[in-house]
C-alpha positions in Angstrom: -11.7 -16.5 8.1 -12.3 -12.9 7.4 -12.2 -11.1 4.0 -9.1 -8.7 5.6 -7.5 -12.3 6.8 -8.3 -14.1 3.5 -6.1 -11.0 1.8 -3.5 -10.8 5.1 -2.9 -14.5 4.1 -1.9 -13.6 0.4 1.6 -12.3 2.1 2.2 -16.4 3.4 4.1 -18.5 0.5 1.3 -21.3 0.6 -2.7 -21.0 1.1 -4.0 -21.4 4.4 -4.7 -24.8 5.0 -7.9 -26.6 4.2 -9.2 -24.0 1.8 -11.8 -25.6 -0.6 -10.4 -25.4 -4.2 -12.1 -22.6 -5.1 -10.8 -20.4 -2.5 -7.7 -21.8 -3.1 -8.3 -20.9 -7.1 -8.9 -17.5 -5.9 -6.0 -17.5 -3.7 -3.7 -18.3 -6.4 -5.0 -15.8 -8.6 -3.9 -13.1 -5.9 -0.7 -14.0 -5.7 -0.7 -13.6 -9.6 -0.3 -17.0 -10.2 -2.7 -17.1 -13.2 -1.9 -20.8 -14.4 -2.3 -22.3 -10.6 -5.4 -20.7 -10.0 -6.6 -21.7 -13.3 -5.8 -25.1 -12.6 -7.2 -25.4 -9.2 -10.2 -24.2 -10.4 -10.5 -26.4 -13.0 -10.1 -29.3 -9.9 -13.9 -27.8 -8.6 -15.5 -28.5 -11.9 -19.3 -28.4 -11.0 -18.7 -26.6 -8.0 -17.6 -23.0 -6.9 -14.8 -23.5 -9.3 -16.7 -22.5 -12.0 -18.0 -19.5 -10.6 -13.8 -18.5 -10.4 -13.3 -20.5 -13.4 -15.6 -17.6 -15.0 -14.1 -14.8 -13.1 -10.4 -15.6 -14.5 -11.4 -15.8 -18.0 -12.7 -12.9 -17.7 -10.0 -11.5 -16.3 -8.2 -13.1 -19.1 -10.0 -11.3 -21.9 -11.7 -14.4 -23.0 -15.1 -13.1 -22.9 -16.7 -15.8 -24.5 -15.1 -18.5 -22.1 -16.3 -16.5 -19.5 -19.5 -16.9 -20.8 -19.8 -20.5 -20.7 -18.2 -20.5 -17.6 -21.1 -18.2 -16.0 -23.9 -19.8 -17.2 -22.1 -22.9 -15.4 -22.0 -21.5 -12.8 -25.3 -20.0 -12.7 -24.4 -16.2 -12.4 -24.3 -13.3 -15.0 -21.8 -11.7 -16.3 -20.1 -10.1 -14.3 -19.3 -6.1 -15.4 -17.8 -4.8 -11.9 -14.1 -4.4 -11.7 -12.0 -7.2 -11.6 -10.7 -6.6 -7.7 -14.4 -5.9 -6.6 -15.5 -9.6 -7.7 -12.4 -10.8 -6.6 -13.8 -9.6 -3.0 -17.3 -10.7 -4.0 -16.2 -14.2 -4.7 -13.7 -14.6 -1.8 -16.8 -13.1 0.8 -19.4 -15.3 -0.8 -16.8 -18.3 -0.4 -15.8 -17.4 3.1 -19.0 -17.3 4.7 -19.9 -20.5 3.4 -17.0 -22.1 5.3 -17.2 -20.0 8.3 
């Protein structure tokens, strides 16, 4: 799946099927469904679900719970706008499944 497919999809009522969680996670979170993605991240602890786990937290404001949630997942804090890592995380995600 593409980047321009992952966001095509985001018009469906349900994720594509067999999405890992964190894709899923980040799914959720672009269909503004804050609490959903926050708890299907939470479902990849250890896993790429941090990384997006980090990225709504930010997104939340929480910078310190972002924090943690970077260092978990072993990147820095992010500073780009919130859509661009939205599109960094979903392309860094994607190819991985591809």
């Amino acid at each position: 799946m593409t980047l321009a497919e992952f966001h095509a999809s985001l018009g469906q009522p349900e994720p594509p099927p067999g999405l890992p969680p964190a894709l899923a996670a980040l799914w959720r979170d672009g269909k503004g469904d804050w609490d959903g993605a926050h708890q299907a991240a939470q479902a990849d602890e250890g896993g790429d679900g941090d990384w997006v786990h980090a990225y709504l937290h930010r997104k939340e404001g929480d910078e310190g719970n972002a924090s943690y949630w970077y260092r978990r997942a072993r990147r820095p804090f992010a500073r780009a706008p919130l859509a661009q890592e939205w599109d960094e995380i979903a392309q860094d995600l994607l190819a991985r499944i591809a």
